[in-house]
C-alpha positions as CSV (number, residue, x, y, z in Angstrom):
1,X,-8.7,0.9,10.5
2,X,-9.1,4.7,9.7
3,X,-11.2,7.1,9.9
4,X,-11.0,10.1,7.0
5,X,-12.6,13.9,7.8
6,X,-13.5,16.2,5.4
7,X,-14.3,19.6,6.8
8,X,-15.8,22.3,4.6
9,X,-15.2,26.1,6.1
10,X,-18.2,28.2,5.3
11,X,-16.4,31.5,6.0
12,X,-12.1,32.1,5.2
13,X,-12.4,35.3,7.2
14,X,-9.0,36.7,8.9
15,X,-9.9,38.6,12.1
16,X,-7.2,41.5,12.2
17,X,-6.3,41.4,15.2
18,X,-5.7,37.5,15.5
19,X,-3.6,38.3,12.3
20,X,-1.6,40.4,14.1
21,X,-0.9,38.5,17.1
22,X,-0.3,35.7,14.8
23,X,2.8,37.8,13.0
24,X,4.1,38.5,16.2
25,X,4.5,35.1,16.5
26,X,5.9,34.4,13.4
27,X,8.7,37.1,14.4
28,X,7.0,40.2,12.5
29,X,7.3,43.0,14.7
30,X,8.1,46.7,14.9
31,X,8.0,48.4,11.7
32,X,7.4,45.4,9.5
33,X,4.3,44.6,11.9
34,X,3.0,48.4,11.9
35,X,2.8,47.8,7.9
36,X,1.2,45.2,8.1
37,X,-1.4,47.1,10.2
38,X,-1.2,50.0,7.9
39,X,-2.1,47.8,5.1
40,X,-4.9,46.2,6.5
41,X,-6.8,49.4,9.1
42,X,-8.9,51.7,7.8
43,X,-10.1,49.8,4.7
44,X,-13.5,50.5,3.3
45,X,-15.8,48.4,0.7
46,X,-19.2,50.0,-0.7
47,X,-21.4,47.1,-3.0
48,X,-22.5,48.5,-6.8
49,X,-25.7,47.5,-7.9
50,X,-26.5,49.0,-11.4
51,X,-24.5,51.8,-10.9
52,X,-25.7,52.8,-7.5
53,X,-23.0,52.7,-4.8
54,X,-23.7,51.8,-1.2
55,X,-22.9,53.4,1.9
56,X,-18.9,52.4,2.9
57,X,-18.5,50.4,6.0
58,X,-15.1,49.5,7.3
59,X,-13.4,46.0,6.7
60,X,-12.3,44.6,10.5
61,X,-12.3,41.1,8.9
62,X,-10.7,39.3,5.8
63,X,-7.4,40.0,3.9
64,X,-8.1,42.0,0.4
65,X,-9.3,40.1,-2.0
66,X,-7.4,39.2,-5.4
67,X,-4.2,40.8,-3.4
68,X,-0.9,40.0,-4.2
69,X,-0.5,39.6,-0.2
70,X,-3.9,38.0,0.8
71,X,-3.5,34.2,0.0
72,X,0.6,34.8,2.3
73,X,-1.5,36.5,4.8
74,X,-4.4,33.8,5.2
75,X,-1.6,31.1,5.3
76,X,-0.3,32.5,8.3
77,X,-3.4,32.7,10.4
78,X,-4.1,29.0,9.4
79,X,-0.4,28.1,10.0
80,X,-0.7,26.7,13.4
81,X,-4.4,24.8,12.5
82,X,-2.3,21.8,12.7
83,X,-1.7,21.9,16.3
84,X,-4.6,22.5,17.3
85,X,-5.4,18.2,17.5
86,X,-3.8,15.2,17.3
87,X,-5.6,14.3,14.1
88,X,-3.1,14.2,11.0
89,X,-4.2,17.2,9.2
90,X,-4.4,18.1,5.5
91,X,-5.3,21.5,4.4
92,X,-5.7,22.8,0.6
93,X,-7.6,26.3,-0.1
94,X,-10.8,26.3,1.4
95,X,-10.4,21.8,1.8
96,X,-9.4,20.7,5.4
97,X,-9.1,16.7,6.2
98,X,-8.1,14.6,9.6
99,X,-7.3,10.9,9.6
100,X,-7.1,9.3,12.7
101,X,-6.5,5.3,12.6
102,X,-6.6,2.9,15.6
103,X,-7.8,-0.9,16.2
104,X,-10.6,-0.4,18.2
105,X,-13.3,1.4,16.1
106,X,-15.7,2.1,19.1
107,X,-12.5,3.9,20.7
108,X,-11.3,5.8,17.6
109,X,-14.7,7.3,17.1
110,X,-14.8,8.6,21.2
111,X,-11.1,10.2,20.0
112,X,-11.9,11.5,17.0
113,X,-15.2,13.0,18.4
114,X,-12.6,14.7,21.2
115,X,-10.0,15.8,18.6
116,X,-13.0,17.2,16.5
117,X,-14.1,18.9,19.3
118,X,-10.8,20.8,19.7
119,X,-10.8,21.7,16.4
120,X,-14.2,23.1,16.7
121,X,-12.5,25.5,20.0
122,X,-10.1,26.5,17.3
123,X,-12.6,27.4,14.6
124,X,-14.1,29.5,17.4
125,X,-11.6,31.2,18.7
126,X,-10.0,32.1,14.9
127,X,-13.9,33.7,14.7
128,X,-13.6,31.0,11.1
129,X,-16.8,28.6,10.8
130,X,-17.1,25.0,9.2
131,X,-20.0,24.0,7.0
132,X,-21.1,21.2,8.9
133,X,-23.9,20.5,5.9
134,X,-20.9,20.0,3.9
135,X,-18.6,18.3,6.3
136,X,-18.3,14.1,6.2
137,X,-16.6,11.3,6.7
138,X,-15.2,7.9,5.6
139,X,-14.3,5.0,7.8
140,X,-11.7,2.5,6.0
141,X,-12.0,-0.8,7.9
142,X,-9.0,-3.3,7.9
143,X,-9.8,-5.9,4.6
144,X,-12.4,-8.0,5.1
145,X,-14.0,-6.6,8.1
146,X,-17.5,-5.0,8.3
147,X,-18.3,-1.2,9.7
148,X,-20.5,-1.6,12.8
149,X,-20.5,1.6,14.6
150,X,-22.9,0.2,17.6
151,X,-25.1,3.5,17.5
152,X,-22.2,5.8,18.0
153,X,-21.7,8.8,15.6
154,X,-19.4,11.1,15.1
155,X,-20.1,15.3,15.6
156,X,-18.8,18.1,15.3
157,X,-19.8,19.7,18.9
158,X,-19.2,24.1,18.4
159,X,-20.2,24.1,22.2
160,X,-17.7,25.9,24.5
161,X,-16.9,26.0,28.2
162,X,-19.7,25.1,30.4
163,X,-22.2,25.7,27.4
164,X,-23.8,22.1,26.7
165,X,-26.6,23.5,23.7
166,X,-27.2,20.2,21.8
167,X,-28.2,22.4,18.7
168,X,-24.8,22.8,18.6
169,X,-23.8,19.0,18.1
170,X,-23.9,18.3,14.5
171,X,-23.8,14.7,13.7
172,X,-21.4,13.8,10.3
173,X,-22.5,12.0,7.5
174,X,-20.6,9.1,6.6
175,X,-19.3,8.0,3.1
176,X,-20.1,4.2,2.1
177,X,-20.5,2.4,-0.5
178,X,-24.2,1.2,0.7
179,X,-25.2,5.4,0.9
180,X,-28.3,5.9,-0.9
181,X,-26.9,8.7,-2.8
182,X,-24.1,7.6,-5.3
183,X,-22.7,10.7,-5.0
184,X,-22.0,9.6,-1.3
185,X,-20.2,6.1,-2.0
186,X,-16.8,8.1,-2.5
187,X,-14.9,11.4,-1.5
188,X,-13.1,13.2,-3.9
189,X,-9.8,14.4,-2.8
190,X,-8.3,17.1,-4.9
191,X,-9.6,15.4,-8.0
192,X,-9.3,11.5,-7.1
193,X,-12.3,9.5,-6.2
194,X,-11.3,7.2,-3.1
195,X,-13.8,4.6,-1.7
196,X,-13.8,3.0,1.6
197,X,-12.2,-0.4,0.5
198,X,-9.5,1.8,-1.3
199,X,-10.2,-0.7,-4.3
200,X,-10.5,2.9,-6.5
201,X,-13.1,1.6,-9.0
202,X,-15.2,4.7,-8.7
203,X,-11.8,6.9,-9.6
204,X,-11.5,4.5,-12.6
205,X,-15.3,5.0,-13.7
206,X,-15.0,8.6,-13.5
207,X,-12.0,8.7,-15.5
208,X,-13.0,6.1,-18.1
209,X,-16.6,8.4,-18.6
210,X,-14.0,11.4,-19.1
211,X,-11.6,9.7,-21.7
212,X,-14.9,8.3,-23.3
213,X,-16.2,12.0,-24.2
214,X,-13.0,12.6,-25.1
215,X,-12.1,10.1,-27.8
216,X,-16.0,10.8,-29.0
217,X,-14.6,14.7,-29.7
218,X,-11.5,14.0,-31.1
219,X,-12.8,11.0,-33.3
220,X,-15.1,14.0,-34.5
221,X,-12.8,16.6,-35.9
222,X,-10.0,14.1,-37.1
223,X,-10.4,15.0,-40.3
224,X,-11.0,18.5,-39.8
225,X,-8.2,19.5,-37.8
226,X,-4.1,19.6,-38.2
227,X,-2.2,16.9,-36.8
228,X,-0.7,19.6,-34.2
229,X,-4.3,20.7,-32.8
230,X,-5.4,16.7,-32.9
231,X,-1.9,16.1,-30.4
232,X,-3.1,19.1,-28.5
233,X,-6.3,18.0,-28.0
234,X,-4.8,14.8,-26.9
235,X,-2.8,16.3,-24.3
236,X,-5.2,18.8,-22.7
237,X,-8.1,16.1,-22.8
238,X,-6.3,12.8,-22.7
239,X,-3.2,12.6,-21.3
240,X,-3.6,14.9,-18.2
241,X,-6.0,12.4,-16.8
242,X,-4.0,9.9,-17.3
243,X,-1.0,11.0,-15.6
244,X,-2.9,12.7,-12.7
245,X,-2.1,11.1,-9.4
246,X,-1.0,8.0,-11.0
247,X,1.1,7.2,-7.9
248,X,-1.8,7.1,-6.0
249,X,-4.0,5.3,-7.9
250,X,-1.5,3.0,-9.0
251,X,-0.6,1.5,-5.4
């Protein structure tokens, strides 16, 4: 069985000087590196509210926003995320996921709960925090077997060194397809609904409610529209569903 993460970051902040350090490592030094620093020091930002400008205050955090450079940047302080657990890591934008998978579910959830925790020392020491509100979890047990997780849950612990605050142990909620909220029987990875059986059926509702408002539009201006807009139409409302992640779905 397996165990899917989905942490939520609540802040994609780049502290400058862990930038830095982090293009030394990547083998940007000397001049190239005092660029870098040139680009990023002595940056100010006021807030305009009807006209009326703020005070400045210098930026020691974040890579400029709407930069050509910023989204390069942020990649590289995130670069080495990765290594900081054993969990199989999957990052997109703001979107970070783990999977760990084992045959003893009482024992993958102890490891995940210690791989989680390193992440958590990582999260710390990048000065980057996770939405834990936001943050879940799916279990996918092997066919035919039933979830029991014998009282054990799984956390995300932001406690570090000797520090043992249990305000800082959040537990996760977990996706299932018994969760009082529908909008909990599923997770929805960049666009596909995926359930704990992996059966897809709630990718296949969604989809089927989107083709359905479709066809209702298109069935409404048939006669009023060109043949090229109606195959346009098709295309932009119809056809990109259906060919989205159809490798996925389809296995």
């Amino acid at each position: 069985m397996g165990i899917f993460l989905d942490l939520k970051k609540a802040f994609d902040v780049c502290d400058h000087e862990v930038l830095f350090t982090k293009l030394e490592h990547l083998d940007i030094i000397g001049t190239s590196l005092n660029w870098f620093k040139s680009y990023l020091s002595d940056r100010q930002q006021c807030v305009d509210i009807n006209g009326q400008l703020s005070s400045t205050k210098e930026i020691d955090l974040s890579v400029i926003q709407g930069s050509i450079l910023g989204p390069i940047l942020f990649l590289c302080y995130i670069n080495d995320f990765p290594n900081a657990s054993n969990l199989l890591t999957l990052m997109f934008a703001d979107d970070t996921q783990g999977l760990a998978c084992g045959n003893n579910l009482d024992q993958l959830i102890d490891t995940v709960n210690q791989e989680l925790k390193k992440r958590a020392t990582w999260f710390c020491a990048n000065r980057m925090a996770v939405n834990v509100a936001k943050a879940k979890f799916i279990i996918f047990p092997n066919k035919g077997k039933k979830v029991n997780m014998n009282g054990k849950q799984i956390v995300f612990d932001t406690n570090t060194g000797t520090i043992n605050n249990p305000s800082l142990i959040t537990p996760l909620e977990r996706i299932h397809s018994n969760h009082p909220d529908p909008d909990l029987g599923h997770f929805k990875l960049l666009g596909v609904l995926i359930d704990e059986n992996l059966s897809f059926q709630s990718h296949i509702n969604y989809v089927r409610t989107k083709l359905s408002k479709s066809i209702f539009i298109i069935n409404r201006v048939k006669n009023i529209l060109p043949q090229k807009s109606l195959k346009d139409l098709y295309f932009a409302l119809i056809h990109s569903h259906l060919t989205y992640c159809p490798i996925i779905v389809g296995c």
